[in-house]
C-alpha positions in Angstrom: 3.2 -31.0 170.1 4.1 -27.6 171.3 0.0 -26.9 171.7 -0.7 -25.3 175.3 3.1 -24.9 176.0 5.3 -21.8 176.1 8.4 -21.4 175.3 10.7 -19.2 177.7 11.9 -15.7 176.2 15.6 -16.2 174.8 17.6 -13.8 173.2 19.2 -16.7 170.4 16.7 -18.9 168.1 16.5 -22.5 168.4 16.5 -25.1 166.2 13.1 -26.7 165.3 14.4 -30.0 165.3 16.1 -30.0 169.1 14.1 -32.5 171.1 14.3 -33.3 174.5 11.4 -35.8 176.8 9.9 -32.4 178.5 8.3 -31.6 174.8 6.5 -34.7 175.2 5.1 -34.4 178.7 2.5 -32.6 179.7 3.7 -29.3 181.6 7.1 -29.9 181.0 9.5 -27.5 180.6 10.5 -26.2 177.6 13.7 -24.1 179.6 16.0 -26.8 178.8 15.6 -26.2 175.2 17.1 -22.7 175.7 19.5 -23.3 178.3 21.5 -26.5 178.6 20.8 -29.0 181.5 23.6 -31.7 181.5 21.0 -34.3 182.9 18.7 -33.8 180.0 19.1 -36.2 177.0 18.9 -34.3 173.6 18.7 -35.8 170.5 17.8 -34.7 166.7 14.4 -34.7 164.9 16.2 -35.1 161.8 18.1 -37.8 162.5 16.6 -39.2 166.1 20.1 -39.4 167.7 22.7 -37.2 170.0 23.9 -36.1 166.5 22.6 -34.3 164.1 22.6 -34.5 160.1 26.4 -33.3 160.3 27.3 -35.7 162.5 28.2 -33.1 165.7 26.4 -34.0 168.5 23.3 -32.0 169.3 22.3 -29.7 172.7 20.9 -26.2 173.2 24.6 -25.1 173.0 25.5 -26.6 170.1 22.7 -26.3 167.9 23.2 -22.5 166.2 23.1 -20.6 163.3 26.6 -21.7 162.3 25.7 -25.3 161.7 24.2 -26.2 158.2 21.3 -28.3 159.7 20.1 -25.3 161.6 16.3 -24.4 161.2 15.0 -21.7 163.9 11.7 -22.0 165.4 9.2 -20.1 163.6 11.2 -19.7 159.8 14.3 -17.3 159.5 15.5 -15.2 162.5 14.9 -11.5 162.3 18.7 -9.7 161.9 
């Protein structure tokens, strides 16, 4: 899925299981998985809705360490 895309460099992981269409099209951009756009519609891998497995909803904001669903790109952050 991710195959022949970047991601852009950002100083905070992100979850693996944020979605949003741009993964799904061909040269779109993966920015608004870093930065939140308010006319992009996220939802959940885990759950395929605006919330996630603990029921808060889910954007590039809101999806962090803190939240017990949390699983970073790529396996546990460094530090």
């Amino acid at each position: 899925m991710l195959q022949g895309k970047t991601l852009p460099i950002f100083d905070k992981p992100i979850c693996e299981n944020l979605r949003t269409k741009a993964i799904y099209i061909p040269g779109g951009n993966l920015q608004n998985l870093v930065e939140y756009n308010p006319s992009t519609h996220y939802w959940c891998n885990c759950t395929a809705q605006v919330v996630g497995p603990d029921d808060d909803f889910v954007s590039p904001v809101s999806c962090e360490r803190s939240r017990s669903c949390f699983k970073p790109i790529g396996g546990k952050p460094i530090a």
